[in-house]
Each structure stands twice: as structure tokens, then as C-alpha cells.
PDB file of N, CA, C and O in Angstrom, chain B, residues numbered from 101:
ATOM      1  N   UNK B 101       7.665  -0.380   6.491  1.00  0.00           N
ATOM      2  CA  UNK B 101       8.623  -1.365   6.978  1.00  0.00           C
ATOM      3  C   UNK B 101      10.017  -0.949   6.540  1.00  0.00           C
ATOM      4  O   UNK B 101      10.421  -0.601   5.430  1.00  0.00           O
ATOM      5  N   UNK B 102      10.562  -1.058   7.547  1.00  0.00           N
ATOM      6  CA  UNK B 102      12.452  -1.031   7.157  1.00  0.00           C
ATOM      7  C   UNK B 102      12.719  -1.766   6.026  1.00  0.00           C
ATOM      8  O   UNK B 102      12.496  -2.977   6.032  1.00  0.00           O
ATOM      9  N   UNK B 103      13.314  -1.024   4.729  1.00  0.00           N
ATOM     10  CA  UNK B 103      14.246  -1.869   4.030  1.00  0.00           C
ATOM     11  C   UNK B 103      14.073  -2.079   2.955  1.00  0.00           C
ATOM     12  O   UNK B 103      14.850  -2.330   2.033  1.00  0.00           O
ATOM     13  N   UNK B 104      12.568  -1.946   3.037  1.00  0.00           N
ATOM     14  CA  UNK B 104      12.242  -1.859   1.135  1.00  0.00           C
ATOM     15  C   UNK B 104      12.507  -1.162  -0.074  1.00  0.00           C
ATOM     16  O   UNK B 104      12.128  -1.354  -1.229  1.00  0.00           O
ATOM     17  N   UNK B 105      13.206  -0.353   0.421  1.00  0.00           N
ATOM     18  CA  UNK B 105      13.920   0.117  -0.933  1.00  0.00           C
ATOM     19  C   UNK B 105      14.916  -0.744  -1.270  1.00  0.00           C
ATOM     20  O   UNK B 105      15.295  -0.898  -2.431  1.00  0.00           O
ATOM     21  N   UNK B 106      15.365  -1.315  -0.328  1.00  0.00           N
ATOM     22  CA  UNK B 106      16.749  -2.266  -0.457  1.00  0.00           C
ATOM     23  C   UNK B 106      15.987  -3.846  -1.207  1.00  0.00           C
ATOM     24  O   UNK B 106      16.708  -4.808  -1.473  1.00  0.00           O
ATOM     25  N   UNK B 107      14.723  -3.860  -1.416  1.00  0.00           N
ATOM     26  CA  UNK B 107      14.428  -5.177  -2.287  1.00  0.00           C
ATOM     27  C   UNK B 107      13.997  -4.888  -3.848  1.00  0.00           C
ATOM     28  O   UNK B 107      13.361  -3.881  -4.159  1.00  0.00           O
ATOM     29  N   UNK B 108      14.300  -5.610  -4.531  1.00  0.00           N
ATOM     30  CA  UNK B 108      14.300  -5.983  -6.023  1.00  0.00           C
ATOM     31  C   UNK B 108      12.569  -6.588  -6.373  1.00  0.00           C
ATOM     32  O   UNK B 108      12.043  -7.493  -5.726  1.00  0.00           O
ATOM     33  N   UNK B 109      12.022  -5.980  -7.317  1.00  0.00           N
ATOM     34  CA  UNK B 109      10.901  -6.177  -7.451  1.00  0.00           C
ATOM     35  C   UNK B 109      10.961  -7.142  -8.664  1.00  0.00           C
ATOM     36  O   UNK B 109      11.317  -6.869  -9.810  1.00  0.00           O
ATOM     37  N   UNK B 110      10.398  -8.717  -8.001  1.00  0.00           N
ATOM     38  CA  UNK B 110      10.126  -9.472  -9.311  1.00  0.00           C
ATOM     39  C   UNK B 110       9.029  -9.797  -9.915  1.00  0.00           C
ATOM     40  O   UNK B 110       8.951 -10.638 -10.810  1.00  0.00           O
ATOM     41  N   UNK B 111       7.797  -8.920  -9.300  1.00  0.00           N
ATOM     42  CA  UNK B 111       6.540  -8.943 -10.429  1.00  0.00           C
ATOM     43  C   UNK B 111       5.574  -8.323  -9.788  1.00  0.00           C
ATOM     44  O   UNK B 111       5.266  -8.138  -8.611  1.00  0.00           O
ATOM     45  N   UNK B 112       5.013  -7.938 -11.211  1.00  0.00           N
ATOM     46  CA  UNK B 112       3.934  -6.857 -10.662  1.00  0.00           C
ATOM     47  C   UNK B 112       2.668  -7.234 -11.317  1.00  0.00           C
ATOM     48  O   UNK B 112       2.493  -7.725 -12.433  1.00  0.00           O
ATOM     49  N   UNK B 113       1.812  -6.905 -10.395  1.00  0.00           N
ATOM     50  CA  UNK B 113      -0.080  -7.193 -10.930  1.00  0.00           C
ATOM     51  C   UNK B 113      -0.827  -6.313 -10.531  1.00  0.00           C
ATOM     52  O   UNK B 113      -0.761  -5.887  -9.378  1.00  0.00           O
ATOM     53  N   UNK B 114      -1.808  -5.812 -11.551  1.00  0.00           N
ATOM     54  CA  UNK B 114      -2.778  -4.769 -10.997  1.00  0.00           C
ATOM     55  C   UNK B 114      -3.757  -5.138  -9.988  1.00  0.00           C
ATOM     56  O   UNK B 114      -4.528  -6.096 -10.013  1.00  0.00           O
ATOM     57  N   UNK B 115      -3.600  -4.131  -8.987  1.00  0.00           N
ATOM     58  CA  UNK B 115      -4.643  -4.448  -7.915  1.00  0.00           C
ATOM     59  C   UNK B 115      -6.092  -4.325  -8.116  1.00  0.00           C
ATOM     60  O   UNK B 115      -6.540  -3.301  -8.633  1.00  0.00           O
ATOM     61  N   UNK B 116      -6.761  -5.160  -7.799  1.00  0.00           N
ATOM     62  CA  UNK B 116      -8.645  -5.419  -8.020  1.00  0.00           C
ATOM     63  C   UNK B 116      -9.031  -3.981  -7.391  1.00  0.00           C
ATOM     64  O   UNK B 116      -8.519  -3.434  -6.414  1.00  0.00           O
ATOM     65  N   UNK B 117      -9.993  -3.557  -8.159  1.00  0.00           N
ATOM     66  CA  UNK B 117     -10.591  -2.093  -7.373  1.00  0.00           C
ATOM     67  C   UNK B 117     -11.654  -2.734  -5.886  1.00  0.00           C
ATOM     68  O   UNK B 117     -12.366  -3.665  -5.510  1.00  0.00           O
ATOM     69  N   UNK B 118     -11.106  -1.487  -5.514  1.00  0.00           N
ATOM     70  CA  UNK B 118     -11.234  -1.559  -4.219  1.00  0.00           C
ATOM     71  C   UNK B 118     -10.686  -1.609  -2.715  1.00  0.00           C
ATOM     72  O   UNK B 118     -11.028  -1.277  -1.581  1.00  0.00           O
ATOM     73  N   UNK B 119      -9.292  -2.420  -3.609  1.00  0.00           N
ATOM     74  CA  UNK B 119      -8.151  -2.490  -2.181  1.00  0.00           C
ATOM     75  C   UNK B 119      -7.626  -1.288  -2.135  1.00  0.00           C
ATOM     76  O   UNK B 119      -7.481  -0.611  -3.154  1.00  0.00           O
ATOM     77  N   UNK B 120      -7.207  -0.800  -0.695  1.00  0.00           N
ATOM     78  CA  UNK B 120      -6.531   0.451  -0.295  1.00  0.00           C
ATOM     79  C   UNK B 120      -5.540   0.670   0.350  1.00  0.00           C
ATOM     80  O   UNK B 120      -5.439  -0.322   1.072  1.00  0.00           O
ATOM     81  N   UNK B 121      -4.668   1.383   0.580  1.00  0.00           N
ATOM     82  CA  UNK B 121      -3.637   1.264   1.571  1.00  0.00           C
ATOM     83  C   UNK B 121      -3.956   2.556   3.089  1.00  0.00           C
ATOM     84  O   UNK B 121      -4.129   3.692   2.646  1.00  0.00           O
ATOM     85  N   UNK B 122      -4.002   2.509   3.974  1.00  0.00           N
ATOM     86  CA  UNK B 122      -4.955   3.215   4.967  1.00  0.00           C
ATOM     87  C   UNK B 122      -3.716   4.125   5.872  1.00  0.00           C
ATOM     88  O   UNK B 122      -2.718   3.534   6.285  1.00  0.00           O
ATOM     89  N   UNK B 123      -3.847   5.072   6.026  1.00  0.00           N
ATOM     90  CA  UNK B 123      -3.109   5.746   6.421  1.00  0.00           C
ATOM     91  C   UNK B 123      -3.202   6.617   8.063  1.00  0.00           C
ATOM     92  O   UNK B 123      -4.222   7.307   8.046  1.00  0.00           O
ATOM     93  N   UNK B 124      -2.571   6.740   9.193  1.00  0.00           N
ATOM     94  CA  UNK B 124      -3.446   7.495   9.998  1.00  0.00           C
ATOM     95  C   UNK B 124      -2.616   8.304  10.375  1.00  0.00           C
ATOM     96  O   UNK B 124      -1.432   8.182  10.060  1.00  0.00           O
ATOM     97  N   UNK B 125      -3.105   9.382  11.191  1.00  0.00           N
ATOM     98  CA  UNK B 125      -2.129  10.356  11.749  1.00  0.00           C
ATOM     99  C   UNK B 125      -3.197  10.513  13.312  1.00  0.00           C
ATOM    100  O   UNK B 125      -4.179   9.848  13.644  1.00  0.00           O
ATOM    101  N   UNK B 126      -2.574  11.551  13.943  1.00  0.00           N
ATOM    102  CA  UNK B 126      -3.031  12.443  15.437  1.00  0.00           C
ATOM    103  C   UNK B 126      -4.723  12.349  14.832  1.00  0.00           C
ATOM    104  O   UNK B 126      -5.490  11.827  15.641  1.00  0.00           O
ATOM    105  N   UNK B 127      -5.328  12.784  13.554  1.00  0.00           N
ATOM    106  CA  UNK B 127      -6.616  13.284  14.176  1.00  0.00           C
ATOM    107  C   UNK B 127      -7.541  12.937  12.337  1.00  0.00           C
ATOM    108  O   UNK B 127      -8.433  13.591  11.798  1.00  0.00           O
ATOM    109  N   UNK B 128      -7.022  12.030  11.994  1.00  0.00           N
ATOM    110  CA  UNK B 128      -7.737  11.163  10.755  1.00  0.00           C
ATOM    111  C   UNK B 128      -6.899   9.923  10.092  1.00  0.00           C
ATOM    112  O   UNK B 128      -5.703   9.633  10.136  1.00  0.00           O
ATOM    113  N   UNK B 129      -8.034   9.310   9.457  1.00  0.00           N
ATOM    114  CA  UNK B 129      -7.355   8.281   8.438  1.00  0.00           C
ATOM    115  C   UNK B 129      -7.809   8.775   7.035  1.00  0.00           C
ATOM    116  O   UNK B 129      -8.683   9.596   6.757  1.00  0.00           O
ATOM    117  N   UNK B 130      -7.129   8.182   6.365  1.00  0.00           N
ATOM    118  CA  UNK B 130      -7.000   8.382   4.525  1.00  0.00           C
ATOM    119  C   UNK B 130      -6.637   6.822   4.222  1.00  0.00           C
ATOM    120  O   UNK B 130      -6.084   5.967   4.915  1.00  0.00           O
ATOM    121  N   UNK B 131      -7.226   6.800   2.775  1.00  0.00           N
ATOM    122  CA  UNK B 131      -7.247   5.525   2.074  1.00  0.00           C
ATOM    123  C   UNK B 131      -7.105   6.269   1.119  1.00  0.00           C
ATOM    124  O   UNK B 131      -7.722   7.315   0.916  1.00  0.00           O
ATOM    125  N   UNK B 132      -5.733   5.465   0.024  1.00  0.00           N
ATOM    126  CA  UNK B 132      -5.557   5.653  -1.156  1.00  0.00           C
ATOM    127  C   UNK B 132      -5.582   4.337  -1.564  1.00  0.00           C
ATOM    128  O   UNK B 132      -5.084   3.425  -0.904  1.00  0.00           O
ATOM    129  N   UNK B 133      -6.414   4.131  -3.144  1.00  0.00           N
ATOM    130  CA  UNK B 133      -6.307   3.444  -3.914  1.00  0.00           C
ATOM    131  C   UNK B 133      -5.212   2.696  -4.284  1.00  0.00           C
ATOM    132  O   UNK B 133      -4.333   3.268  -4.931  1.00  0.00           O
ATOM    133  N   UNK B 134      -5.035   1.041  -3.885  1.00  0.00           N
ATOM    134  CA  UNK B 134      -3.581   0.626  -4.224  1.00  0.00           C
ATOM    135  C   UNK B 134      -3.911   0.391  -5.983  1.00  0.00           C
ATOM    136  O   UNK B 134      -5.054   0.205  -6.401  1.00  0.00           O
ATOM    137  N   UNK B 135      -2.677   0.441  -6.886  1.00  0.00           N
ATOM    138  CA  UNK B 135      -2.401   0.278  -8.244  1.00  0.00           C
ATOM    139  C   UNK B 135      -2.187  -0.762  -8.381  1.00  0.00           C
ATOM    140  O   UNK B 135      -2.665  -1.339  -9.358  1.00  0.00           O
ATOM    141  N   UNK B 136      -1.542  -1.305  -7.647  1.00  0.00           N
ATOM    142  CA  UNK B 136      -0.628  -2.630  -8.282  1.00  0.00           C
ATOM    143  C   UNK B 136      -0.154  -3.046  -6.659  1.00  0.00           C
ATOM    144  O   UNK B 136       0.034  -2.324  -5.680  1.00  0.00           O
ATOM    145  N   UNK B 137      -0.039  -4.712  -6.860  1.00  0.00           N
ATOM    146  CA  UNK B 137       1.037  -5.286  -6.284  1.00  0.00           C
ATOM    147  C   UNK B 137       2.009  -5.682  -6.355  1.00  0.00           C
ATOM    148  O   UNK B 137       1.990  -6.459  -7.310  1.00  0.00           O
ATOM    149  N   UNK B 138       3.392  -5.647  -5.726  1.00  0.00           N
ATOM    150  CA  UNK B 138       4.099  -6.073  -6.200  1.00  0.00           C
ATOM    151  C   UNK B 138       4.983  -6.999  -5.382  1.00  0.00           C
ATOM    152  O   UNK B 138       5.131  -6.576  -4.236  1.00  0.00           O
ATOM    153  N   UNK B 139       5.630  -8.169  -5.643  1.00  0.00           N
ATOM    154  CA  UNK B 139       6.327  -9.231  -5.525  1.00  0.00           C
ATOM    155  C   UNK B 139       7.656  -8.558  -5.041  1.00  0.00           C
ATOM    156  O   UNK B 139       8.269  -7.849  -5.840  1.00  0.00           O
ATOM    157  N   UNK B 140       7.999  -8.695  -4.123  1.00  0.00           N
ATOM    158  CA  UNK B 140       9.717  -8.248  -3.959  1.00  0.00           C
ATOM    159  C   UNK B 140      10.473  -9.241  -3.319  1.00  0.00           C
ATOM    160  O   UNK B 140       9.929  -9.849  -2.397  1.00  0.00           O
ATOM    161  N   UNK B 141      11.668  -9.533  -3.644  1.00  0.00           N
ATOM    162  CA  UNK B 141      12.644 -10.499  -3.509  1.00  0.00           C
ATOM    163  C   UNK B 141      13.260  -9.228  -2.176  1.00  0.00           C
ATOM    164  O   UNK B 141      13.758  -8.148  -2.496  1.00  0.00           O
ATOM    165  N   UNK B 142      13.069  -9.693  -0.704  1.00  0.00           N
ATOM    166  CA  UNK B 142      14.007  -9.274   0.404  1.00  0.00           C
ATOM    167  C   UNK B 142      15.567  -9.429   0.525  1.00  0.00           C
ATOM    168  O   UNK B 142      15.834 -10.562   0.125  1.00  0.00           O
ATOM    169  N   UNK B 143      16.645  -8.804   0.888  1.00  0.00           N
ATOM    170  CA  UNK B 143      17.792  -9.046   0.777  1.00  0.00           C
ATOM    171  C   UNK B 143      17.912 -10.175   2.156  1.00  0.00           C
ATOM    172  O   UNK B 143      19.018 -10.662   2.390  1.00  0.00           O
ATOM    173  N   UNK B 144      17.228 -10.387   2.656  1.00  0.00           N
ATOM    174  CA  UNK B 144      17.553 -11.744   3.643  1.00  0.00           C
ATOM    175  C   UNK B 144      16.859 -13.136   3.026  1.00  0.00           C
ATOM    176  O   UNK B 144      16.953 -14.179   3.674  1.00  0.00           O
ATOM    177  N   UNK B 145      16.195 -13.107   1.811  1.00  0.00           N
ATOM    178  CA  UNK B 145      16.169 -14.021   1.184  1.00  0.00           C
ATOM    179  C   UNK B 145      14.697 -14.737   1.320  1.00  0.00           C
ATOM    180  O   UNK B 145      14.281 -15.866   1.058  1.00  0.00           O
ATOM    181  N   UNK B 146      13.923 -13.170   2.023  1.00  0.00           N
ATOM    182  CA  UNK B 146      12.371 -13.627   1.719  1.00  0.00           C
ATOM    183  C   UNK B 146      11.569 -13.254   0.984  1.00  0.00           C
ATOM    184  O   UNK B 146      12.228 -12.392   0.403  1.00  0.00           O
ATOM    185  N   UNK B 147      10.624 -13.232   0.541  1.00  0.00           N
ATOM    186  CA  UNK B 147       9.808 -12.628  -0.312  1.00  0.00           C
ATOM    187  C   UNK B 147       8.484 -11.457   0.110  1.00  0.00           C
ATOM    188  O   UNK B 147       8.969 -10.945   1.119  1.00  0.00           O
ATOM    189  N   UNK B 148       7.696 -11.062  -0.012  1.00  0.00           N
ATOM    190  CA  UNK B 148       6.928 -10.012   0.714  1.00  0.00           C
ATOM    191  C   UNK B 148       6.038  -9.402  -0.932  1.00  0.00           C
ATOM    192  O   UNK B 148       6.412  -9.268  -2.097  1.00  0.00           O
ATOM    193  N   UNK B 149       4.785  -9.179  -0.221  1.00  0.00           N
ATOM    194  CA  UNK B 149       4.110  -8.850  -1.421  1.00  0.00           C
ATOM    195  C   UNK B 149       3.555  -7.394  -0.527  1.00  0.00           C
ATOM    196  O   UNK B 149       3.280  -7.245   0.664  1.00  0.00           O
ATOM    197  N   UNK B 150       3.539  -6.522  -1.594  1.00  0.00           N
ATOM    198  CA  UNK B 150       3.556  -4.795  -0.830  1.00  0.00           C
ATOM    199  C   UNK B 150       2.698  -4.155  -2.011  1.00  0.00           C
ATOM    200  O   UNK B 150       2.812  -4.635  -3.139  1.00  0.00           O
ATOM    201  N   UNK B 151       1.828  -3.065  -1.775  1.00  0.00           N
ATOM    202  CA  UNK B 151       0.501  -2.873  -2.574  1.00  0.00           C
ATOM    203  C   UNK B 151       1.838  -1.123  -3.199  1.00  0.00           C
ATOM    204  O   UNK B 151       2.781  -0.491  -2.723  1.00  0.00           O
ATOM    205  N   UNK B 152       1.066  -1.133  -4.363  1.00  0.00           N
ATOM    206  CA  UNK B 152       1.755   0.323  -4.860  1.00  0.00           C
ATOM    207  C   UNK B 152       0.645   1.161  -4.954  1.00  0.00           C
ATOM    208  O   UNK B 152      -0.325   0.949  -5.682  1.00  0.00           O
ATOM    209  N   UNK B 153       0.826   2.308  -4.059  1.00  0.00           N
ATOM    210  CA  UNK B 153       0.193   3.719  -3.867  1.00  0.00           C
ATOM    211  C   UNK B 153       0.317   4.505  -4.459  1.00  0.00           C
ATOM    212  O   UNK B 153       1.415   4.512  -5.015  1.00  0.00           O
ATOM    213  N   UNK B 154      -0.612   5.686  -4.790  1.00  0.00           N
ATOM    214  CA  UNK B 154       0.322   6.955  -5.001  1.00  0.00           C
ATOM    215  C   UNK B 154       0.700   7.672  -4.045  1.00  0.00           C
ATOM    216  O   UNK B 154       0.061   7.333  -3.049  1.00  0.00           O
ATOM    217  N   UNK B 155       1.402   8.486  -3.819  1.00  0.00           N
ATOM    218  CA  UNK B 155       2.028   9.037  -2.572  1.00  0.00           C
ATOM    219  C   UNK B 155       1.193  10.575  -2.556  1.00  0.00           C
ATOM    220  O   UNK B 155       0.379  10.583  -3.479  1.00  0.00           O
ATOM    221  N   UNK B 156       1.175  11.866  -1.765  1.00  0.00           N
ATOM    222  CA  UNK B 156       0.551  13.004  -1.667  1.00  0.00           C
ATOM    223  C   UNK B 156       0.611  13.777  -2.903  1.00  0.00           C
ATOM    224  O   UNK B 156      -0.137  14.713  -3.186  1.00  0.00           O
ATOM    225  N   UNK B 157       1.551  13.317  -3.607  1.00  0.00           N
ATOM    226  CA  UNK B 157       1.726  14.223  -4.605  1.00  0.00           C
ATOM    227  C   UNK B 157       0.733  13.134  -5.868  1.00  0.00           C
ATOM    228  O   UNK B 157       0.395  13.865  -6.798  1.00  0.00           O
ATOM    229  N   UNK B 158       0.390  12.127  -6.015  1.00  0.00           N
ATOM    230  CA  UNK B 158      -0.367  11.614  -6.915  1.00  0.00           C
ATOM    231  C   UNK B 158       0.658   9.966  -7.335  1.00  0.00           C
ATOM    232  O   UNK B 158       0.424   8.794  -7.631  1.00  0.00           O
ATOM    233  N   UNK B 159       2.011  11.003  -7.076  1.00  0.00           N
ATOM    234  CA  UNK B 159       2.741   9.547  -7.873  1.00  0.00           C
ATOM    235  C   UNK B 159       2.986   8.375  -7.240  1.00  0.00           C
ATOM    236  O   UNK B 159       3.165   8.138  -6.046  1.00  0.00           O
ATOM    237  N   UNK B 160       2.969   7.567  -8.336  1.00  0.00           N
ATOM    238  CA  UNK B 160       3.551   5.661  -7.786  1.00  0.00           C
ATOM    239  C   UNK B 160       5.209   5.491  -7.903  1.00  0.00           C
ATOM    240  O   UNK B 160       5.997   4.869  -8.615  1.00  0.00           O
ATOM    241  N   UNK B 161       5.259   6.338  -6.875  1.00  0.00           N
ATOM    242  CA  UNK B 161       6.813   6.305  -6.472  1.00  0.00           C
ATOM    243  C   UNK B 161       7.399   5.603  -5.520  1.00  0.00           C
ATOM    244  O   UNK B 161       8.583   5.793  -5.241  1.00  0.00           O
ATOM    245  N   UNK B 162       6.638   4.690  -4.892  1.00  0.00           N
ATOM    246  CA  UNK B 162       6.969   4.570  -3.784  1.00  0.00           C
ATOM    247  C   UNK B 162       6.120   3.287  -3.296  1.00  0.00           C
ATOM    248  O   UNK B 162       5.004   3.198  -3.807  1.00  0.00           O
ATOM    249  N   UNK B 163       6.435   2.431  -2.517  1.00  0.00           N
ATOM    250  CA  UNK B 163       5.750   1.222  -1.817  1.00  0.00           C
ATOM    251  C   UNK B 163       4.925   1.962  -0.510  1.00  0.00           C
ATOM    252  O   UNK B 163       5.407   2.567   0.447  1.00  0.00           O
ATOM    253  N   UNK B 164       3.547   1.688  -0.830  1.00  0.00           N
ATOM    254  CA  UNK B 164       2.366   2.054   0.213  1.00  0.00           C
ATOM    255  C   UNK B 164       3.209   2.165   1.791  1.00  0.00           C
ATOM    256  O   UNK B 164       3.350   3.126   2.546  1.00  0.00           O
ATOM    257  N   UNK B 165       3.606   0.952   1.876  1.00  0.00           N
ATOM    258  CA  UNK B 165       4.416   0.963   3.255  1.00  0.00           C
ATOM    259  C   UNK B 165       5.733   1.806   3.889  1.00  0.00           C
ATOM    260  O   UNK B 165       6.144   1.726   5.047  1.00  0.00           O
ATOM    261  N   UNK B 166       6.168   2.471   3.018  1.00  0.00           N
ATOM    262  CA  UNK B 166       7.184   3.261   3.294  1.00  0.00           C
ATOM    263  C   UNK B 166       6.642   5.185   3.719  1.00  0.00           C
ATOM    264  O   UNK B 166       7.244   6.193   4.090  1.00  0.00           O
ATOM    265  N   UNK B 167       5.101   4.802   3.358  1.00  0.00           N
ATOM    266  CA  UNK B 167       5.063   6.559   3.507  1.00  0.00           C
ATOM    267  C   UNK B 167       4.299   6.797   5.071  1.00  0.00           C
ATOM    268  O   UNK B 167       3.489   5.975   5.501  1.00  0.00           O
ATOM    269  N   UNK B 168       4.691   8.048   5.842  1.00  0.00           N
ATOM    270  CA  UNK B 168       4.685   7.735   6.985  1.00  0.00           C
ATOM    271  C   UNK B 168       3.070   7.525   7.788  1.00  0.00           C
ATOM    272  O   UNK B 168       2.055   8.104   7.403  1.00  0.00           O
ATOM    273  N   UNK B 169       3.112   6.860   8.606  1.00  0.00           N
ATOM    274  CA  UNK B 169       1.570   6.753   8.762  1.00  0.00           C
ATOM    275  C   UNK B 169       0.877   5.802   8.201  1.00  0.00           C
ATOM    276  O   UNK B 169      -0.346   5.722   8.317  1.00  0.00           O
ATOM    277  N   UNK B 170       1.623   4.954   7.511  1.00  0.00           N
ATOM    278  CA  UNK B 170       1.191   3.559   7.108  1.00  0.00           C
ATOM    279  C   UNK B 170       0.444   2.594   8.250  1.00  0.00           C
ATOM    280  O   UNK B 170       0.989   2.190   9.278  1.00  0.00           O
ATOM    281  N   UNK B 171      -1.124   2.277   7.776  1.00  0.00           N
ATOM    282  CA  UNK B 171      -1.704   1.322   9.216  1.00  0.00           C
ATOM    283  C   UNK B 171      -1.751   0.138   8.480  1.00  0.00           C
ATOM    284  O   UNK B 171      -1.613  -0.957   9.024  1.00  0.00           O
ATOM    285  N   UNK B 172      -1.919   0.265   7.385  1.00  0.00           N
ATOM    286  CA  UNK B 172      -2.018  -1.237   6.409  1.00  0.00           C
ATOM    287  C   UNK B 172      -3.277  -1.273   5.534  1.00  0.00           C
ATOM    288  O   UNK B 172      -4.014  -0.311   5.319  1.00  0.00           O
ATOM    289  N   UNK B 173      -3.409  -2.440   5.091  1.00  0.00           N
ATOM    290  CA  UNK B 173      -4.168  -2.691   3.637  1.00  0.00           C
ATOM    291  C   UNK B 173      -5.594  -2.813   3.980  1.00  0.00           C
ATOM    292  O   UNK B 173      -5.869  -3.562   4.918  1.00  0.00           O
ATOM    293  N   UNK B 174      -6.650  -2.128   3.302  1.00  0.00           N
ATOM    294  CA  UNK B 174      -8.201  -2.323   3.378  1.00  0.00           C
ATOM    295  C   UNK B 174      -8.434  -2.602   2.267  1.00  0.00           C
ATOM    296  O   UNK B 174      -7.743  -2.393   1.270  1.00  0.00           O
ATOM    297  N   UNK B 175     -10.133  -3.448   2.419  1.00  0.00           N
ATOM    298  CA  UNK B 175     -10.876  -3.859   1.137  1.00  0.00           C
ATOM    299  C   UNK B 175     -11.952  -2.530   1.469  1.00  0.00           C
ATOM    300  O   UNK B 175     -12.489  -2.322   2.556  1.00  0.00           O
ATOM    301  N   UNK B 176     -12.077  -1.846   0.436  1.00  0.00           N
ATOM    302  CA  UNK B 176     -13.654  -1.274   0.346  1.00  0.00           C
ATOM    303  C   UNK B 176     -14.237  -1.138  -0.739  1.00  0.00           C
ATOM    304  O   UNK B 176     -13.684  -0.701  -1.748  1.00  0.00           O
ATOM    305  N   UNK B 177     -15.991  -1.662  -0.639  1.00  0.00           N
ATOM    306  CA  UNK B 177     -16.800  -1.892  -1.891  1.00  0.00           C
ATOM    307  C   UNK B 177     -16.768  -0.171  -2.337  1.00  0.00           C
ATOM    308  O   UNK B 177     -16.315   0.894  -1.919  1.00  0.00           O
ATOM    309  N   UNK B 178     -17.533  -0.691  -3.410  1.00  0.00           N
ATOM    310  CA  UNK B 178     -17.600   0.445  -4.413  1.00  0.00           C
ATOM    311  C   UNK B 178     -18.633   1.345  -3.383  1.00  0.00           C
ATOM    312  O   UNK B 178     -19.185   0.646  -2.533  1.00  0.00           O
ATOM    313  N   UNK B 179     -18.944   2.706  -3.349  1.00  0.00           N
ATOM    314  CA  UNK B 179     -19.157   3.536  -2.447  1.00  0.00           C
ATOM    315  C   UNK B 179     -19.008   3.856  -0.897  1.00  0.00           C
ATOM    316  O   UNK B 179     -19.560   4.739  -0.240  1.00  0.00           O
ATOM    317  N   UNK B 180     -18.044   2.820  -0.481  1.00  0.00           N
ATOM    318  CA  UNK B 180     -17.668   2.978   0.664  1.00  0.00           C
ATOM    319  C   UNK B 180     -16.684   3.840   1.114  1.00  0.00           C
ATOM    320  O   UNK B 180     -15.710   3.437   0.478  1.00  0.00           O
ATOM    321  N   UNK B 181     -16.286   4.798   1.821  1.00  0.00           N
ATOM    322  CA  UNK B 181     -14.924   5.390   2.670  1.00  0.00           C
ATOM    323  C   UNK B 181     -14.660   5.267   3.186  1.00  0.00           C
ATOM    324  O   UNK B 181     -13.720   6.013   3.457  1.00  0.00           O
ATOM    325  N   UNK B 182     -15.098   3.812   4.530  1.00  0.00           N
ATOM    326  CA  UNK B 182     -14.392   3.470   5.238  1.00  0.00           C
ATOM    327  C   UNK B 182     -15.182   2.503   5.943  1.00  0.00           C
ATOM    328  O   UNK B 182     -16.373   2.439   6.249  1.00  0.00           O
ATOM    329  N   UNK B 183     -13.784   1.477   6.183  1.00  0.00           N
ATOM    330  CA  UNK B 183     -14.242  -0.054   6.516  1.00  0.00           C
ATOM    331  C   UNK B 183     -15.078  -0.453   7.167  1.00  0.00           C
ATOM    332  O   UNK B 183     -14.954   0.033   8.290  1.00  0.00           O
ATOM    333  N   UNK B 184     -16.058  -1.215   7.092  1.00  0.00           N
ATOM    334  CA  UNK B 184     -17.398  -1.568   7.807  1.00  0.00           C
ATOM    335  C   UNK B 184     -17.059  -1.909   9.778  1.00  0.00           C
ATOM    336  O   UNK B 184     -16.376  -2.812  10.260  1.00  0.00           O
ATOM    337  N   UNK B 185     -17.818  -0.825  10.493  1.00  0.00           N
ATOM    338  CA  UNK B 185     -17.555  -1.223  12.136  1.00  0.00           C
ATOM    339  C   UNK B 185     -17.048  -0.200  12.007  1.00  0.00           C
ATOM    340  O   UNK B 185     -16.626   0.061  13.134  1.00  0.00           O
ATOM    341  N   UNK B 186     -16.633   1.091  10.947  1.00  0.00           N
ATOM    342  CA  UNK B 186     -15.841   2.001  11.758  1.00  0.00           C
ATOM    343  C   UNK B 186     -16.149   3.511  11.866  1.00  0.00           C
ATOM    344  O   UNK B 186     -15.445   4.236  12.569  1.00  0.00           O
TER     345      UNK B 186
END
């Protein structure tokens, strides 16, 4: 999403194992493990809760939603790789 670097993070909580942030391109998807959520105060004066990833290189640099190819947030149980129906 546009803009999130431009919001102020006012709290953070570790994410329950299992949630993911899902990624797709031309010819696969990827799920990385979200770390944490976090609370961000929007500069138009809304709030938005956004999962923290690590990015290709490993690090939590970055809000899940900003890296390209972002499809959005999955639950998957413990031995699963990918979401049930798919």
C-alpha cells in the first residue's frame, strides 16, 4: 500500500505462529512468516494494523505490504505450505 513509510508505528505485538504474509509473482507464490504486528498511526488520521516480514534478504526491515508482490495475509497450521483449496 502507498504510504507506509510515511506512518508512525504505535505498537507492536508478536504474531501467533502460523500467520503469513503471501506473496505472488508471473509463475509462484511464497509465504513468509509474519514476526510481529504492528499498529500504525496513518498521516490522514487513520489507523491500520500491517504484519512485519522479513524481506529476501531475511531482514524485518520493512512492512510485509510494501515488498513487491504483496497478495496479503494467510493463516497456515503447523505443516502446511499452502492455504487449504489451493
Amino acid at each position: 500500500m502507498d504510504g507506509l513509510a510515511q506512518c508512525a508505528i504505535a505498537q507492536l505485538c508478536p504474531a501467533a505462529p502460523g500467520w503469513h504474509a503471501s506473496y505472488r509473482d508471473a509463475s509462484h507464490t511464497l509465504h513468509r512468516a509474519v514476526a510481529m504486528w504492528a499498529l500504525l498511526d496513518v498521516p490522514n488520521g487513520e489507523r491500520r494494523i500491517v504484519g512485519i516480514a522479513p524481506d529476501a534478504q531475511g531482514q524485518l526491515s520493512c512492512h510485509a505490504e510494501e515488498v513487491s508482490g504483496f497478495a496479503g495475509y494467510v493463516y497456515l497450521s503447523v505443516g502446511m505450505t499452502q492455504p487449504p483449496g489451493v
